[in-house]
Backbone atoms as SQL, in Angstrom:
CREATE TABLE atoms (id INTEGER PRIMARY KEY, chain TEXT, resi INTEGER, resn TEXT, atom TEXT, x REAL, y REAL, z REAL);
INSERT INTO atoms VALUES
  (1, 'A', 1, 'UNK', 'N', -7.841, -18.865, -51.441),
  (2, 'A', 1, 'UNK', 'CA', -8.826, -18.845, -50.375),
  (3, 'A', 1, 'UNK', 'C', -8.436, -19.886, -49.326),
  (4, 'A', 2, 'UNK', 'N', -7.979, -19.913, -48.093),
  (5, 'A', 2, 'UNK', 'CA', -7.863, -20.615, -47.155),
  (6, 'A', 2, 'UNK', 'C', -9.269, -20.581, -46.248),
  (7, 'A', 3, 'UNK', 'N', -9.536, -21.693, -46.039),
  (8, 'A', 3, 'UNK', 'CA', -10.442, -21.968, -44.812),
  (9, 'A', 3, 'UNK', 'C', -9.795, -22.390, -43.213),
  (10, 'A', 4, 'UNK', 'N', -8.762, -22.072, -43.115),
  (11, 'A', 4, 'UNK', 'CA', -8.045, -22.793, -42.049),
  (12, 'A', 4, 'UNK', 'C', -7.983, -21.682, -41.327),
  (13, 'A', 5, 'UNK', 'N', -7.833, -21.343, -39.522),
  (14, 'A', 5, 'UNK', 'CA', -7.922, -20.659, -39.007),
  (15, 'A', 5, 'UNK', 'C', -7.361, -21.147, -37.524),
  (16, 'A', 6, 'UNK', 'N', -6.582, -20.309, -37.013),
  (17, 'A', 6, 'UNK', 'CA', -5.666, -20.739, -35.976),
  (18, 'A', 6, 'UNK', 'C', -5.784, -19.621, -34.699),
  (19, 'A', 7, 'UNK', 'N', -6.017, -20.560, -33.695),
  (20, 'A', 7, 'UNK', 'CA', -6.372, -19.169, -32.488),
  (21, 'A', 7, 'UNK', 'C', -6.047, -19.837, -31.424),
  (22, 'A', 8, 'UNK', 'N', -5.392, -19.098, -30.030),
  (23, 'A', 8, 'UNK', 'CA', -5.464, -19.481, -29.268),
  (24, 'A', 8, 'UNK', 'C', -6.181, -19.537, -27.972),
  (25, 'A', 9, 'UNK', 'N', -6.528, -20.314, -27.241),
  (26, 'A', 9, 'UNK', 'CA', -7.687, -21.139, -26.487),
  (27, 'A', 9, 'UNK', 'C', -7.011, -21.330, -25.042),
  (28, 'A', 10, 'UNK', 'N', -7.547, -20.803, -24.181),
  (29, 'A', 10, 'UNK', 'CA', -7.088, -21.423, -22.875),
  (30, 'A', 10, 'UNK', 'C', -8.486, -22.576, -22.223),
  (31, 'A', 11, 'UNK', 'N', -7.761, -23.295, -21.986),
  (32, 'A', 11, 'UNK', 'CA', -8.692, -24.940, -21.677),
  (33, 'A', 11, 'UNK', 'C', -8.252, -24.984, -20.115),
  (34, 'A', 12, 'UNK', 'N', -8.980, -25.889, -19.292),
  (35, 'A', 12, 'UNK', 'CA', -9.190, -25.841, -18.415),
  (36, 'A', 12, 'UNK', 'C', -9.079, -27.540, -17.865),
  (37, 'A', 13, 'UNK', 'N', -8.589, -28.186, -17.397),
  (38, 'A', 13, 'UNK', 'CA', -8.625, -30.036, -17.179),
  (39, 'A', 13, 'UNK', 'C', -7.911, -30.447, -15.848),
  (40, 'A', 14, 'UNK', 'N', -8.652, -31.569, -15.736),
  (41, 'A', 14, 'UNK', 'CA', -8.407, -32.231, -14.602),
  (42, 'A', 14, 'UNK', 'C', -7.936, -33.499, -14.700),
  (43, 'A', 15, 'UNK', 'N', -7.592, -34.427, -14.189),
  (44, 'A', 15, 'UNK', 'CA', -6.808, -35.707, -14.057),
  (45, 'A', 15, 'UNK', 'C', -6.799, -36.432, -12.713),
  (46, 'A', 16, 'UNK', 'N', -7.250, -37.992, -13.157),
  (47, 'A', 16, 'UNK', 'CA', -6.445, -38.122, -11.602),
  (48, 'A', 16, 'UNK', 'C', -5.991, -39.815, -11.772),
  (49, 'A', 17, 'UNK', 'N', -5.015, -40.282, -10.756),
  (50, 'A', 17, 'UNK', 'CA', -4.421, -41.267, -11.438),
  (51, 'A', 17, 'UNK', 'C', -3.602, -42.097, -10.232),
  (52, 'A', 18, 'UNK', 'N', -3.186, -43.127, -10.085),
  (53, 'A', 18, 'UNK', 'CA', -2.260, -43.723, -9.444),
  (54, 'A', 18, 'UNK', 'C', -1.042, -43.334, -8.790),
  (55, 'A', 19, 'UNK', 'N', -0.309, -42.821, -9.887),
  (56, 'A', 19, 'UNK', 'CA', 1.288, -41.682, -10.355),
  (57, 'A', 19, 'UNK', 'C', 1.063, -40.489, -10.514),
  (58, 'A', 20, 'UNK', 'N', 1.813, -39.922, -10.432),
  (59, 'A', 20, 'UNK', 'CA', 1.988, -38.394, -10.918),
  (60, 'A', 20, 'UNK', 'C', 1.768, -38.072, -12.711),
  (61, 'A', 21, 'UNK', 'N', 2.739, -39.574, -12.909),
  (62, 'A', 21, 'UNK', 'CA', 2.423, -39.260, -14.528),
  (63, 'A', 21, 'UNK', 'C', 1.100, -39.645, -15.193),
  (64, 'A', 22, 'UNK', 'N', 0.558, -40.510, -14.177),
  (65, 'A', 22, 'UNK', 'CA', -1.366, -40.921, -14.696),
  (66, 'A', 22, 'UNK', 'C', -2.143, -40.053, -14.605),
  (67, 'A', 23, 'UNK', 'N', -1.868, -38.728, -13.475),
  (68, 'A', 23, 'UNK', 'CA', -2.826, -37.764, -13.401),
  (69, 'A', 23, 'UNK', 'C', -2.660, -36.742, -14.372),
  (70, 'A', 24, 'UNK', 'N', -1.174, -36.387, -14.979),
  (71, 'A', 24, 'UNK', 'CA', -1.025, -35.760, -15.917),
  (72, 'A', 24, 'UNK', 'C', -1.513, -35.807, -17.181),
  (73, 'A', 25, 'UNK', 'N', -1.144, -37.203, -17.764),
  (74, 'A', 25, 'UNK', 'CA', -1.261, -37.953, -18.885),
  (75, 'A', 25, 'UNK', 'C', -3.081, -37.918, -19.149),
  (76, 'A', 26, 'UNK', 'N', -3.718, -38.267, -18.048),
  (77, 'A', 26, 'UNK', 'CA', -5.293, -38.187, -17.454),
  (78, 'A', 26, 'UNK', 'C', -5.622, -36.880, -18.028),
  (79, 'A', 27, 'UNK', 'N', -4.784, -35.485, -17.494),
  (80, 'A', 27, 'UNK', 'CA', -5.600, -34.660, -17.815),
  (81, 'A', 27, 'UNK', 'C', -5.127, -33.792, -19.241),
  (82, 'A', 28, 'UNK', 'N', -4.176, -34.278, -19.541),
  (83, 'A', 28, 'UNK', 'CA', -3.842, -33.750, -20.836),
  (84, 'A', 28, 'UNK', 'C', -4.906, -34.373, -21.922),
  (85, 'A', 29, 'UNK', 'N', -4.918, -35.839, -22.008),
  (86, 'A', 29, 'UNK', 'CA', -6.116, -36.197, -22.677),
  (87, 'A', 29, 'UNK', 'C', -7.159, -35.711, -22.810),
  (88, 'A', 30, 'UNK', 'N', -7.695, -35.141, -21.859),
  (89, 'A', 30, 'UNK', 'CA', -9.050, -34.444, -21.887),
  (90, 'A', 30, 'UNK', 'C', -8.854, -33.064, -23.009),
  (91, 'A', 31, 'UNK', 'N', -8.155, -32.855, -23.270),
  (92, 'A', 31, 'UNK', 'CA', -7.857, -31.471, -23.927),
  (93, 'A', 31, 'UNK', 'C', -8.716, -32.073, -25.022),
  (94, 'A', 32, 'UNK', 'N', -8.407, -32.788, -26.215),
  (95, 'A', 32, 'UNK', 'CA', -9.037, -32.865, -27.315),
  (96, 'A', 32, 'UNK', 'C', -10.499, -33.183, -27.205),
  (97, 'A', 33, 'UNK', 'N', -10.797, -34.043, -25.903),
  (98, 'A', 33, 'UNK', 'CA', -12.664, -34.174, -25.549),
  (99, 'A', 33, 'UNK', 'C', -13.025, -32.585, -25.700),
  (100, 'A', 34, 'UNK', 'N', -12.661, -31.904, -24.989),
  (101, 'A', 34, 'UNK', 'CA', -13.318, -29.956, -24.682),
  (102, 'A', 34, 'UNK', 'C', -12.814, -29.295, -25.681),
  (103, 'A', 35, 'UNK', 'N', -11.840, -29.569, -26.721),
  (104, 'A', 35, 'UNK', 'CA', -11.753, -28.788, -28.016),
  (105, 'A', 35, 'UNK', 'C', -12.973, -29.410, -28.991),
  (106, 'A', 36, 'UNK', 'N', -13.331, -30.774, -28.721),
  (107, 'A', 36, 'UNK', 'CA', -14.273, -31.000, -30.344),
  (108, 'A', 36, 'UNK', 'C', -15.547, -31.049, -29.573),
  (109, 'A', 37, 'UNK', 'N', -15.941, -30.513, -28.549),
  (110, 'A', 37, 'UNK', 'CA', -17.302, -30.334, -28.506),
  (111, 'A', 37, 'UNK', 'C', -17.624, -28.336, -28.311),
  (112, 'A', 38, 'UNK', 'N', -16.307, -28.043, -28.835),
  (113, 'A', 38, 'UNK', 'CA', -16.412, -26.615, -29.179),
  (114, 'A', 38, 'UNK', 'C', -16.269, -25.893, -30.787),
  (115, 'A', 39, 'UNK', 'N', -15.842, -26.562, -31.505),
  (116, 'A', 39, 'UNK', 'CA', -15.831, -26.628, -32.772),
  (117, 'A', 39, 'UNK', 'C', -16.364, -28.253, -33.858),
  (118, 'A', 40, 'UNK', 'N', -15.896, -27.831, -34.912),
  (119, 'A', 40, 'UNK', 'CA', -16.404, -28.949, -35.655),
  (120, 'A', 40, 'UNK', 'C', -15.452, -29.853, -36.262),
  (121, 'A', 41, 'UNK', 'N', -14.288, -29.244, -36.904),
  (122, 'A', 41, 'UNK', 'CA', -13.425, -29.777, -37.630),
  (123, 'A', 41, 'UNK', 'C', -11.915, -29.393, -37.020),
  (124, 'A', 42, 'UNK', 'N', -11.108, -29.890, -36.743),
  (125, 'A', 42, 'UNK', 'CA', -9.906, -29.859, -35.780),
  (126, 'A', 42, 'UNK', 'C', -8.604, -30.267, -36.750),
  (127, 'A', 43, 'UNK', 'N', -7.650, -29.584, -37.149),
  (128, 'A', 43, 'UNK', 'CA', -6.666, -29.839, -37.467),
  (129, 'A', 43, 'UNK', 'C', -5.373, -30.495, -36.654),
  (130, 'A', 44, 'UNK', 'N', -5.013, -29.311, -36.013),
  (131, 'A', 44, 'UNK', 'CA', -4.353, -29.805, -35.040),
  (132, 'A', 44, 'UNK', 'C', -4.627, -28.816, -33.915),
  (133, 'A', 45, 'UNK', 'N', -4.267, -29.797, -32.758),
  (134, 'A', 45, 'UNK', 'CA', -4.146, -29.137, -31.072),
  (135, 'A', 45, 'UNK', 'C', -2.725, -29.149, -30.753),
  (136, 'A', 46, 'UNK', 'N', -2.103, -27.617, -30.456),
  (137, 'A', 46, 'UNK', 'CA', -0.778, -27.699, -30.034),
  (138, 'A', 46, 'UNK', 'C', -0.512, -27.116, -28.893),
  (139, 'A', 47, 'UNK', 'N', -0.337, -27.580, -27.622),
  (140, 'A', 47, 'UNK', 'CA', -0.234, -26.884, -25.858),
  (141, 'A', 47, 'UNK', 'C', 0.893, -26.651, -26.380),
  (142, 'A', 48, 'UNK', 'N', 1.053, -25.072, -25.519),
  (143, 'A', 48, 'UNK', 'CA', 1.898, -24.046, -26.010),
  (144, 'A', 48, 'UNK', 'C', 2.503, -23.870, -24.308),
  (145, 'A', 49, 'UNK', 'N', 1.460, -23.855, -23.205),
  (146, 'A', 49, 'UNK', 'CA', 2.061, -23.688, -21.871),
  (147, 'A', 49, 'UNK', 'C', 0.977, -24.228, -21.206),
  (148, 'A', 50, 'UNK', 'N', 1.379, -24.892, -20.033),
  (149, 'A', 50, 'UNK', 'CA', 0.815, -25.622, -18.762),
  (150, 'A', 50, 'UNK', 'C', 0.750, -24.983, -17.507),
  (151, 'A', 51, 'UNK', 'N', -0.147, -23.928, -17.069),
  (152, 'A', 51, 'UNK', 'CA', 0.311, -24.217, -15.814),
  (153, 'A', 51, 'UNK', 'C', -0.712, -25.332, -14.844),
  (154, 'A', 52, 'UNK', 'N', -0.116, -25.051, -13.339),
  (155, 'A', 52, 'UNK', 'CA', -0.925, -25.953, -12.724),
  (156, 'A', 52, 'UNK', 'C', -1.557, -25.350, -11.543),
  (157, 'A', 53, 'UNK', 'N', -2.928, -25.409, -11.728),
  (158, 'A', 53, 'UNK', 'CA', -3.685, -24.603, -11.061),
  (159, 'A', 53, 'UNK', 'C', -3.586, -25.577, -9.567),
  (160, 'A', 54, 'UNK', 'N', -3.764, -26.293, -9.272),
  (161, 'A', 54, 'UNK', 'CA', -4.154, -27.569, -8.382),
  (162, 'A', 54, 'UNK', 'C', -3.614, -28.950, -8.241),
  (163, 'A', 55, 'UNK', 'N', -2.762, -29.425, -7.227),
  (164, 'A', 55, 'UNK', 'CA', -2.224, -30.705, -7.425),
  (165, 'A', 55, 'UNK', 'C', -2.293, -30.662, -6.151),
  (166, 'A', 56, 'UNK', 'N', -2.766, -32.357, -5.753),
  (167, 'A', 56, 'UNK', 'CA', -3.217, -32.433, -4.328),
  (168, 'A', 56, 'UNK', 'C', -2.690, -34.298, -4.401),
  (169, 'A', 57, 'UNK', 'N', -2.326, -34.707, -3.389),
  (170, 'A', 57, 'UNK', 'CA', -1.710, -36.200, -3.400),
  (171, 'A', 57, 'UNK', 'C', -2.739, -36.527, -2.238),
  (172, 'A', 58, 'UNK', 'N', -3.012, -37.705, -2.067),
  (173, 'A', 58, 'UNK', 'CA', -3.890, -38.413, -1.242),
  (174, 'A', 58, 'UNK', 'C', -3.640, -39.792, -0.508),
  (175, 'A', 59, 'UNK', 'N', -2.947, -40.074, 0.570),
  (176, 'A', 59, 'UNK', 'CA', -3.006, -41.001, 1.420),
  (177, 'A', 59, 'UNK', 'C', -3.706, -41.652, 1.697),
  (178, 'A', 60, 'UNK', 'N', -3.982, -42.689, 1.842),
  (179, 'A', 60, 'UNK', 'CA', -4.945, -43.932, 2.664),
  (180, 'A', 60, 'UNK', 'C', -4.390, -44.695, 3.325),
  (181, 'A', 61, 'UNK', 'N', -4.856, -45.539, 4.626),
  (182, 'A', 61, 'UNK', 'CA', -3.871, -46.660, 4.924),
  (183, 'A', 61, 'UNK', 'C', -5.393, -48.080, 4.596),
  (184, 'A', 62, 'UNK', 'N', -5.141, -49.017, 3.325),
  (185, 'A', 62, 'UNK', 'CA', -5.799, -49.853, 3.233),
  (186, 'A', 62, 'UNK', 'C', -5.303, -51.496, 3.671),
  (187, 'A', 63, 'UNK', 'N', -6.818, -51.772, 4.217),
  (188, 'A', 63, 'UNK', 'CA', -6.415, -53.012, 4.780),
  (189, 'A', 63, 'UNK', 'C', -7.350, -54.459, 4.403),
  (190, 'A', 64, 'UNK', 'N', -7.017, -55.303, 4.050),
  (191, 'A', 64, 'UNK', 'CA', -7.738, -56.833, 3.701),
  (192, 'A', 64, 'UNK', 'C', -8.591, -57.092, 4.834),
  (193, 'A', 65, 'UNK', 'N', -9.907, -57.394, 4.550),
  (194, 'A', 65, 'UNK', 'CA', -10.821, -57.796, 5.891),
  (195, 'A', 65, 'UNK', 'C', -10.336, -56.941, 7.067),
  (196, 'A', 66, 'UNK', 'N', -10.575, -55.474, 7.299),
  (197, 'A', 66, 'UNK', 'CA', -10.317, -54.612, 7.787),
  (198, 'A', 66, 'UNK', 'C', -9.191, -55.072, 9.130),
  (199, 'A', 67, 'UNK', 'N', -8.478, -55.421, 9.319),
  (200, 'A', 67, 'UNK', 'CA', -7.201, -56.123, 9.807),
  (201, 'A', 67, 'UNK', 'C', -6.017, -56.367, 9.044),
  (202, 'A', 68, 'UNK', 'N', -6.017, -56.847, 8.626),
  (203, 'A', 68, 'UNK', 'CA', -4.755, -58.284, 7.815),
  (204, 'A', 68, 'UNK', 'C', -4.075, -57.083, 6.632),
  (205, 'A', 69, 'UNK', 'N', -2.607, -57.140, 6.228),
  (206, 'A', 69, 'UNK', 'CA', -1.948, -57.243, 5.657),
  (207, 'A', 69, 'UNK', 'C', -2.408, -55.098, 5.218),
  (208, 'A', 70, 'UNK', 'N', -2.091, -54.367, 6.237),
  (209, 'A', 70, 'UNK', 'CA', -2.346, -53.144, 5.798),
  (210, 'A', 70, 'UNK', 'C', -1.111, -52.532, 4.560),
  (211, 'A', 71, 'UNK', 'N', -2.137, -51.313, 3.963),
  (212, 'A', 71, 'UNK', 'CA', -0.844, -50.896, 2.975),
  (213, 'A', 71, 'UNK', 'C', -1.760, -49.624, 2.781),
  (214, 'A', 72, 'UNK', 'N', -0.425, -48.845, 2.254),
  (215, 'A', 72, 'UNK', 'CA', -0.733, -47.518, 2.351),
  (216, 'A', 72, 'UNK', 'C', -0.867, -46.921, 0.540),
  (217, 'A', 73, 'UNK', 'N', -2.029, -46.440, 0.236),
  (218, 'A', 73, 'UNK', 'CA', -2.605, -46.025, -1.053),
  (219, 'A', 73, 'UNK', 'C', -2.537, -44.724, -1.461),
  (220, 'A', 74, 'UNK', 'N', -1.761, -44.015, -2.262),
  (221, 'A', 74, 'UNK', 'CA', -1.629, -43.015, -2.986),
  (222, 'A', 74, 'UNK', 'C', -2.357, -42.768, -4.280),
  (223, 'A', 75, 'UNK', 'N', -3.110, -41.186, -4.379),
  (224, 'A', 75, 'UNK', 'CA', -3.998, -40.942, -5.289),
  (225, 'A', 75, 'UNK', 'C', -3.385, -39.724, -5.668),
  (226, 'A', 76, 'UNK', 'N', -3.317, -39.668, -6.899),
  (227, 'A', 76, 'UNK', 'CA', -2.797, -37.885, -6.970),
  (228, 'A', 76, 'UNK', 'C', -4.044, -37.379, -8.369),
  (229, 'A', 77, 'UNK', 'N', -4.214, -36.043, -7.964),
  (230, 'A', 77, 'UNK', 'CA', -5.285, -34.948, -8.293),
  (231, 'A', 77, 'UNK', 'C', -4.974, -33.573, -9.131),
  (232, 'A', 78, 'UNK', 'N', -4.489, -33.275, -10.130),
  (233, 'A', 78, 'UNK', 'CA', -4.217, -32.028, -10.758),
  (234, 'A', 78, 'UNK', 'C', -5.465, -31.734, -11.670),
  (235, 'A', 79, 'UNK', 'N', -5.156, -30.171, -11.404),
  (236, 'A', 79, 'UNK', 'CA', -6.015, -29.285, -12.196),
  (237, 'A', 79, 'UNK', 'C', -5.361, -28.226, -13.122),
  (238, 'A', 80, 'UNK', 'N', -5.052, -28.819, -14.401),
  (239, 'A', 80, 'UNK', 'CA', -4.355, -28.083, -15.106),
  (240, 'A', 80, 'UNK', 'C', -4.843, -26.577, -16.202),
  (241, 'A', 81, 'UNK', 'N', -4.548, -25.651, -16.533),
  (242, 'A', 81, 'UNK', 'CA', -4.759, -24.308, -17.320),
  (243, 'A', 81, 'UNK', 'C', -3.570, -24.308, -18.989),
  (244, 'A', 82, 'UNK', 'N', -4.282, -24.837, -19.954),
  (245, 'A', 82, 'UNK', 'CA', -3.228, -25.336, -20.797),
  (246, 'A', 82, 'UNK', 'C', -3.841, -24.216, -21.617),
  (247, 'A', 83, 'UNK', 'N', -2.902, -23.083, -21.783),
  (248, 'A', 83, 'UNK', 'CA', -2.765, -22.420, -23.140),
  (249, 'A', 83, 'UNK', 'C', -2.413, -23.057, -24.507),
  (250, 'A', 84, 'UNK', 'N', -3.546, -23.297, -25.861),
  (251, 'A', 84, 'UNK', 'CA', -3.687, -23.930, -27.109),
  (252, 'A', 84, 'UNK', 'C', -3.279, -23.055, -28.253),
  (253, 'A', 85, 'UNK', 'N', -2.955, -23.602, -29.102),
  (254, 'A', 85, 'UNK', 'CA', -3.029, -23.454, -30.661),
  (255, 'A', 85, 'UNK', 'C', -3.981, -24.167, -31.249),
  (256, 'A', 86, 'UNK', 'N', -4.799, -24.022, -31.431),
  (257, 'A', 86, 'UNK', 'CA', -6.000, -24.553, -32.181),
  (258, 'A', 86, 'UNK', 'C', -5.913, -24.377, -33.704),
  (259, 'A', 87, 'UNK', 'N', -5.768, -24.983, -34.764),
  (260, 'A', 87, 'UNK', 'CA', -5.657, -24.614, -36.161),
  (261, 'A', 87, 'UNK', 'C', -7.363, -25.894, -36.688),
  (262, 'A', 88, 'UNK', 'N', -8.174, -24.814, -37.064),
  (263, 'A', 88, 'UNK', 'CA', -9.588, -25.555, -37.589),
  (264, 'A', 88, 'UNK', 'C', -9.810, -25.499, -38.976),
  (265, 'A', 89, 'UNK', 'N', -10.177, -25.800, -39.505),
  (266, 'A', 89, 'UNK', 'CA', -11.273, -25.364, -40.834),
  (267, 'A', 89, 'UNK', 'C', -12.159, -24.871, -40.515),
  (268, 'A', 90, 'UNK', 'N', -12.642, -24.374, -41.184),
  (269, 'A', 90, 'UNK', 'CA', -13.957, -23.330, -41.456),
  (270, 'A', 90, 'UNK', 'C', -15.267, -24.006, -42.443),
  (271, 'A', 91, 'UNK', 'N', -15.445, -24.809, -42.462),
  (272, 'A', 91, 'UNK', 'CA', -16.539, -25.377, -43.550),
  (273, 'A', 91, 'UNK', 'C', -17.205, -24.703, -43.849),
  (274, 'A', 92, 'UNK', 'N', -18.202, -23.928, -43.377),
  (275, 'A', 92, 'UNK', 'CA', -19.293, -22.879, -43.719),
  (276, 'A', 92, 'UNK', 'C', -18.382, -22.146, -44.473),
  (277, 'A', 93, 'UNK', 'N', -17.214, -21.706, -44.935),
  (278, 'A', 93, 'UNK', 'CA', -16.737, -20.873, -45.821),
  (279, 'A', 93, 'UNK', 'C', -16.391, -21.678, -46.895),
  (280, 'A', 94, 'UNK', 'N', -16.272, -22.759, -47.464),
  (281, 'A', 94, 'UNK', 'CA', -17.132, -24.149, -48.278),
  (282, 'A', 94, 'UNK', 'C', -17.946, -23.775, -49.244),
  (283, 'A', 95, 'UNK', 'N', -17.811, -23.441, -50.637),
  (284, 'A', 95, 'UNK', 'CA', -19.169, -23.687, -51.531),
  (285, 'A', 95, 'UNK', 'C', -19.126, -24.784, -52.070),
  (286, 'A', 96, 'UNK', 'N', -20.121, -25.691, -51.508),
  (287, 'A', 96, 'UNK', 'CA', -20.771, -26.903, -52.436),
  (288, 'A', 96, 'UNK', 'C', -20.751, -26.287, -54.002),
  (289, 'A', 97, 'UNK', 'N', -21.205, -27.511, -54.671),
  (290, 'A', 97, 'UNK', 'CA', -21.895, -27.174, -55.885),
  (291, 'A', 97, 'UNK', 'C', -23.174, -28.139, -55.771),
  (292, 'A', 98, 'UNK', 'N', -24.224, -28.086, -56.298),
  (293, 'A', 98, 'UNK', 'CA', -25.036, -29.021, -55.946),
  (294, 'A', 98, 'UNK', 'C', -25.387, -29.774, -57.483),
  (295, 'A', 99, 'UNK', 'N', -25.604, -30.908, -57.535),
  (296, 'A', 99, 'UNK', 'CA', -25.967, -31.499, -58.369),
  (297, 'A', 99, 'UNK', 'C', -27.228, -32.779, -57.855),
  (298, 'A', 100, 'UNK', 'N', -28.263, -33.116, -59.147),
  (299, 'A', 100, 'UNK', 'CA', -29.619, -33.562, -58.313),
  (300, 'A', 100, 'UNK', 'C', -29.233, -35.018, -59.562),
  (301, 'A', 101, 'UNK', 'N', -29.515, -36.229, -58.071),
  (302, 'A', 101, 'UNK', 'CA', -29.462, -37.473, -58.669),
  (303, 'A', 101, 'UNK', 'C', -30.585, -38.391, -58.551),
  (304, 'A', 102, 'UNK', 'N', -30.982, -39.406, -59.090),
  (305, 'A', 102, 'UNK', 'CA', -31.611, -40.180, -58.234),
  (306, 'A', 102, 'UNK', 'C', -31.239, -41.025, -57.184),
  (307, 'A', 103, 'UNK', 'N', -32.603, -41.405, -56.032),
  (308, 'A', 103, 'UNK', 'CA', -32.085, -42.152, -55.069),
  (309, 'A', 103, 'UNK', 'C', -31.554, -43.437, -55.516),
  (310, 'A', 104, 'UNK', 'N', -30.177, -43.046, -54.794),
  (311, 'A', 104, 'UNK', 'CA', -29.477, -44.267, -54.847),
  (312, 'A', 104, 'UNK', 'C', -29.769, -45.983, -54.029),
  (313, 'A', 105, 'UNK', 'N', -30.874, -45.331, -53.182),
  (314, 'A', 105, 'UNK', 'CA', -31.554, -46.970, -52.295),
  (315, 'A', 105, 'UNK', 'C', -32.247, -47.281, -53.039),
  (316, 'A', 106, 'UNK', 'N', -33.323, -46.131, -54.120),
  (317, 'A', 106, 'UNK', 'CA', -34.396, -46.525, -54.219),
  (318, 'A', 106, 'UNK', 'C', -34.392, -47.563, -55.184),
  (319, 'A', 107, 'UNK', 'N', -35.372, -47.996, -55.427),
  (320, 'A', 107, 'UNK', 'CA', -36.083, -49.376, -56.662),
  (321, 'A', 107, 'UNK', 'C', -36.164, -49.017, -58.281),
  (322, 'A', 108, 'UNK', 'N', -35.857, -49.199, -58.762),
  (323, 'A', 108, 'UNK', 'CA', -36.295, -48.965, -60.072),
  (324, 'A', 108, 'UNK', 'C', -36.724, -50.252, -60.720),
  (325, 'A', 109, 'UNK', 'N', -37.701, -49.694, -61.035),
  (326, 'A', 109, 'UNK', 'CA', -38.633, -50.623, -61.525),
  (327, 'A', 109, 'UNK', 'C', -38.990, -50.708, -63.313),
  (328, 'A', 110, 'UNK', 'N', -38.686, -51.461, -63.370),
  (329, 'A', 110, 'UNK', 'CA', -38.439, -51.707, -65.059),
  (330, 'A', 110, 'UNK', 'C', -40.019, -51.396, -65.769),
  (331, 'A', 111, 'UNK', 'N', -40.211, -50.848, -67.078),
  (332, 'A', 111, 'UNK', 'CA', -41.058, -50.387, -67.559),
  (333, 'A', 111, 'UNK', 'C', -42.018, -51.996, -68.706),
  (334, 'A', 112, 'UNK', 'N', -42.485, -52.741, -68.500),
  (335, 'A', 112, 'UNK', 'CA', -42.991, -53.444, -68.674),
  (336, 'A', 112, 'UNK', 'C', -44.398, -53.055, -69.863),
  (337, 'A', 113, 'UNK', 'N', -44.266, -53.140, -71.402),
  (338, 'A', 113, 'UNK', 'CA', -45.353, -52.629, -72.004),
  (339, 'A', 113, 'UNK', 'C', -45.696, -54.281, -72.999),
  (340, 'A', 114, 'UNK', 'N', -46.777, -54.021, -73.148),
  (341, 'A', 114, 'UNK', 'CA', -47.503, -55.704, -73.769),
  (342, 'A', 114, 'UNK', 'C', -47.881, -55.104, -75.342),
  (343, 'A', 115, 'UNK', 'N', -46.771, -55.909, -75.996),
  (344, 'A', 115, 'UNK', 'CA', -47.251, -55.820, -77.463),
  (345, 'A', 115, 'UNK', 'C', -48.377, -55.952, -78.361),
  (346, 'A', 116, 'UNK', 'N', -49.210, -56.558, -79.030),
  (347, 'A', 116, 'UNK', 'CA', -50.343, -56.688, -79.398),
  (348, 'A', 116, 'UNK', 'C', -50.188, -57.152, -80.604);
């Protein structure tokens, strides 16, 4: 009986970063946030293909006390489409066995009887 189950998932992520490789790195990370709030138990995540829906670079010219010592600021923006391998467990296909204990916080209280 295997509970393990493997499918593939197209995910959807964004990034954004300093470099080219911060916005990437940015949005590849996000992959495992939007896989575990779609399942429960995660084996492994394997990107199989990337494309890139959106990549946009961003200029500024910034300056100290709006005068003094200008410099020019780069932002870069991708929106990536990452085809997955998702391999999960299945828990609900899981039989417990159940067994009944006592509480383990609770008090037990010793049985106290007066001789005569």
């Amino acid at each position: 009986m295997s509970i393990q189950e493997c499918q593939q998932v197209i995910v959807t992520v964004e990034g954004k970063g300093d470099s080219k490789q911060h916005a990437f790195a940015s949005a590849l990370g996000q992959i495992q946030k939007k896989m575990m709030q779609e399942s429960e138990v995660i084996l492994r995540i394997e990107p199989i293909e990337v494309n890139v829906i959106e990549a946009k670079q961003k200029t500024y010219k910034e300056r100290f006390l709006f005068f003094f010592f200008p410099r020019n600021k780069t932002t870069y923006h991708v929106e990536l489409e990452v085809t997955v391998n998702v391999t999960t467990l299945q828990v609900d296909e899981v039989a417990f066995t159940q067994e009944m204990t006592d509480n383990p916080e609770g008090i037990q209280i010793p049985v106290i009887s007066k001789k005569i």
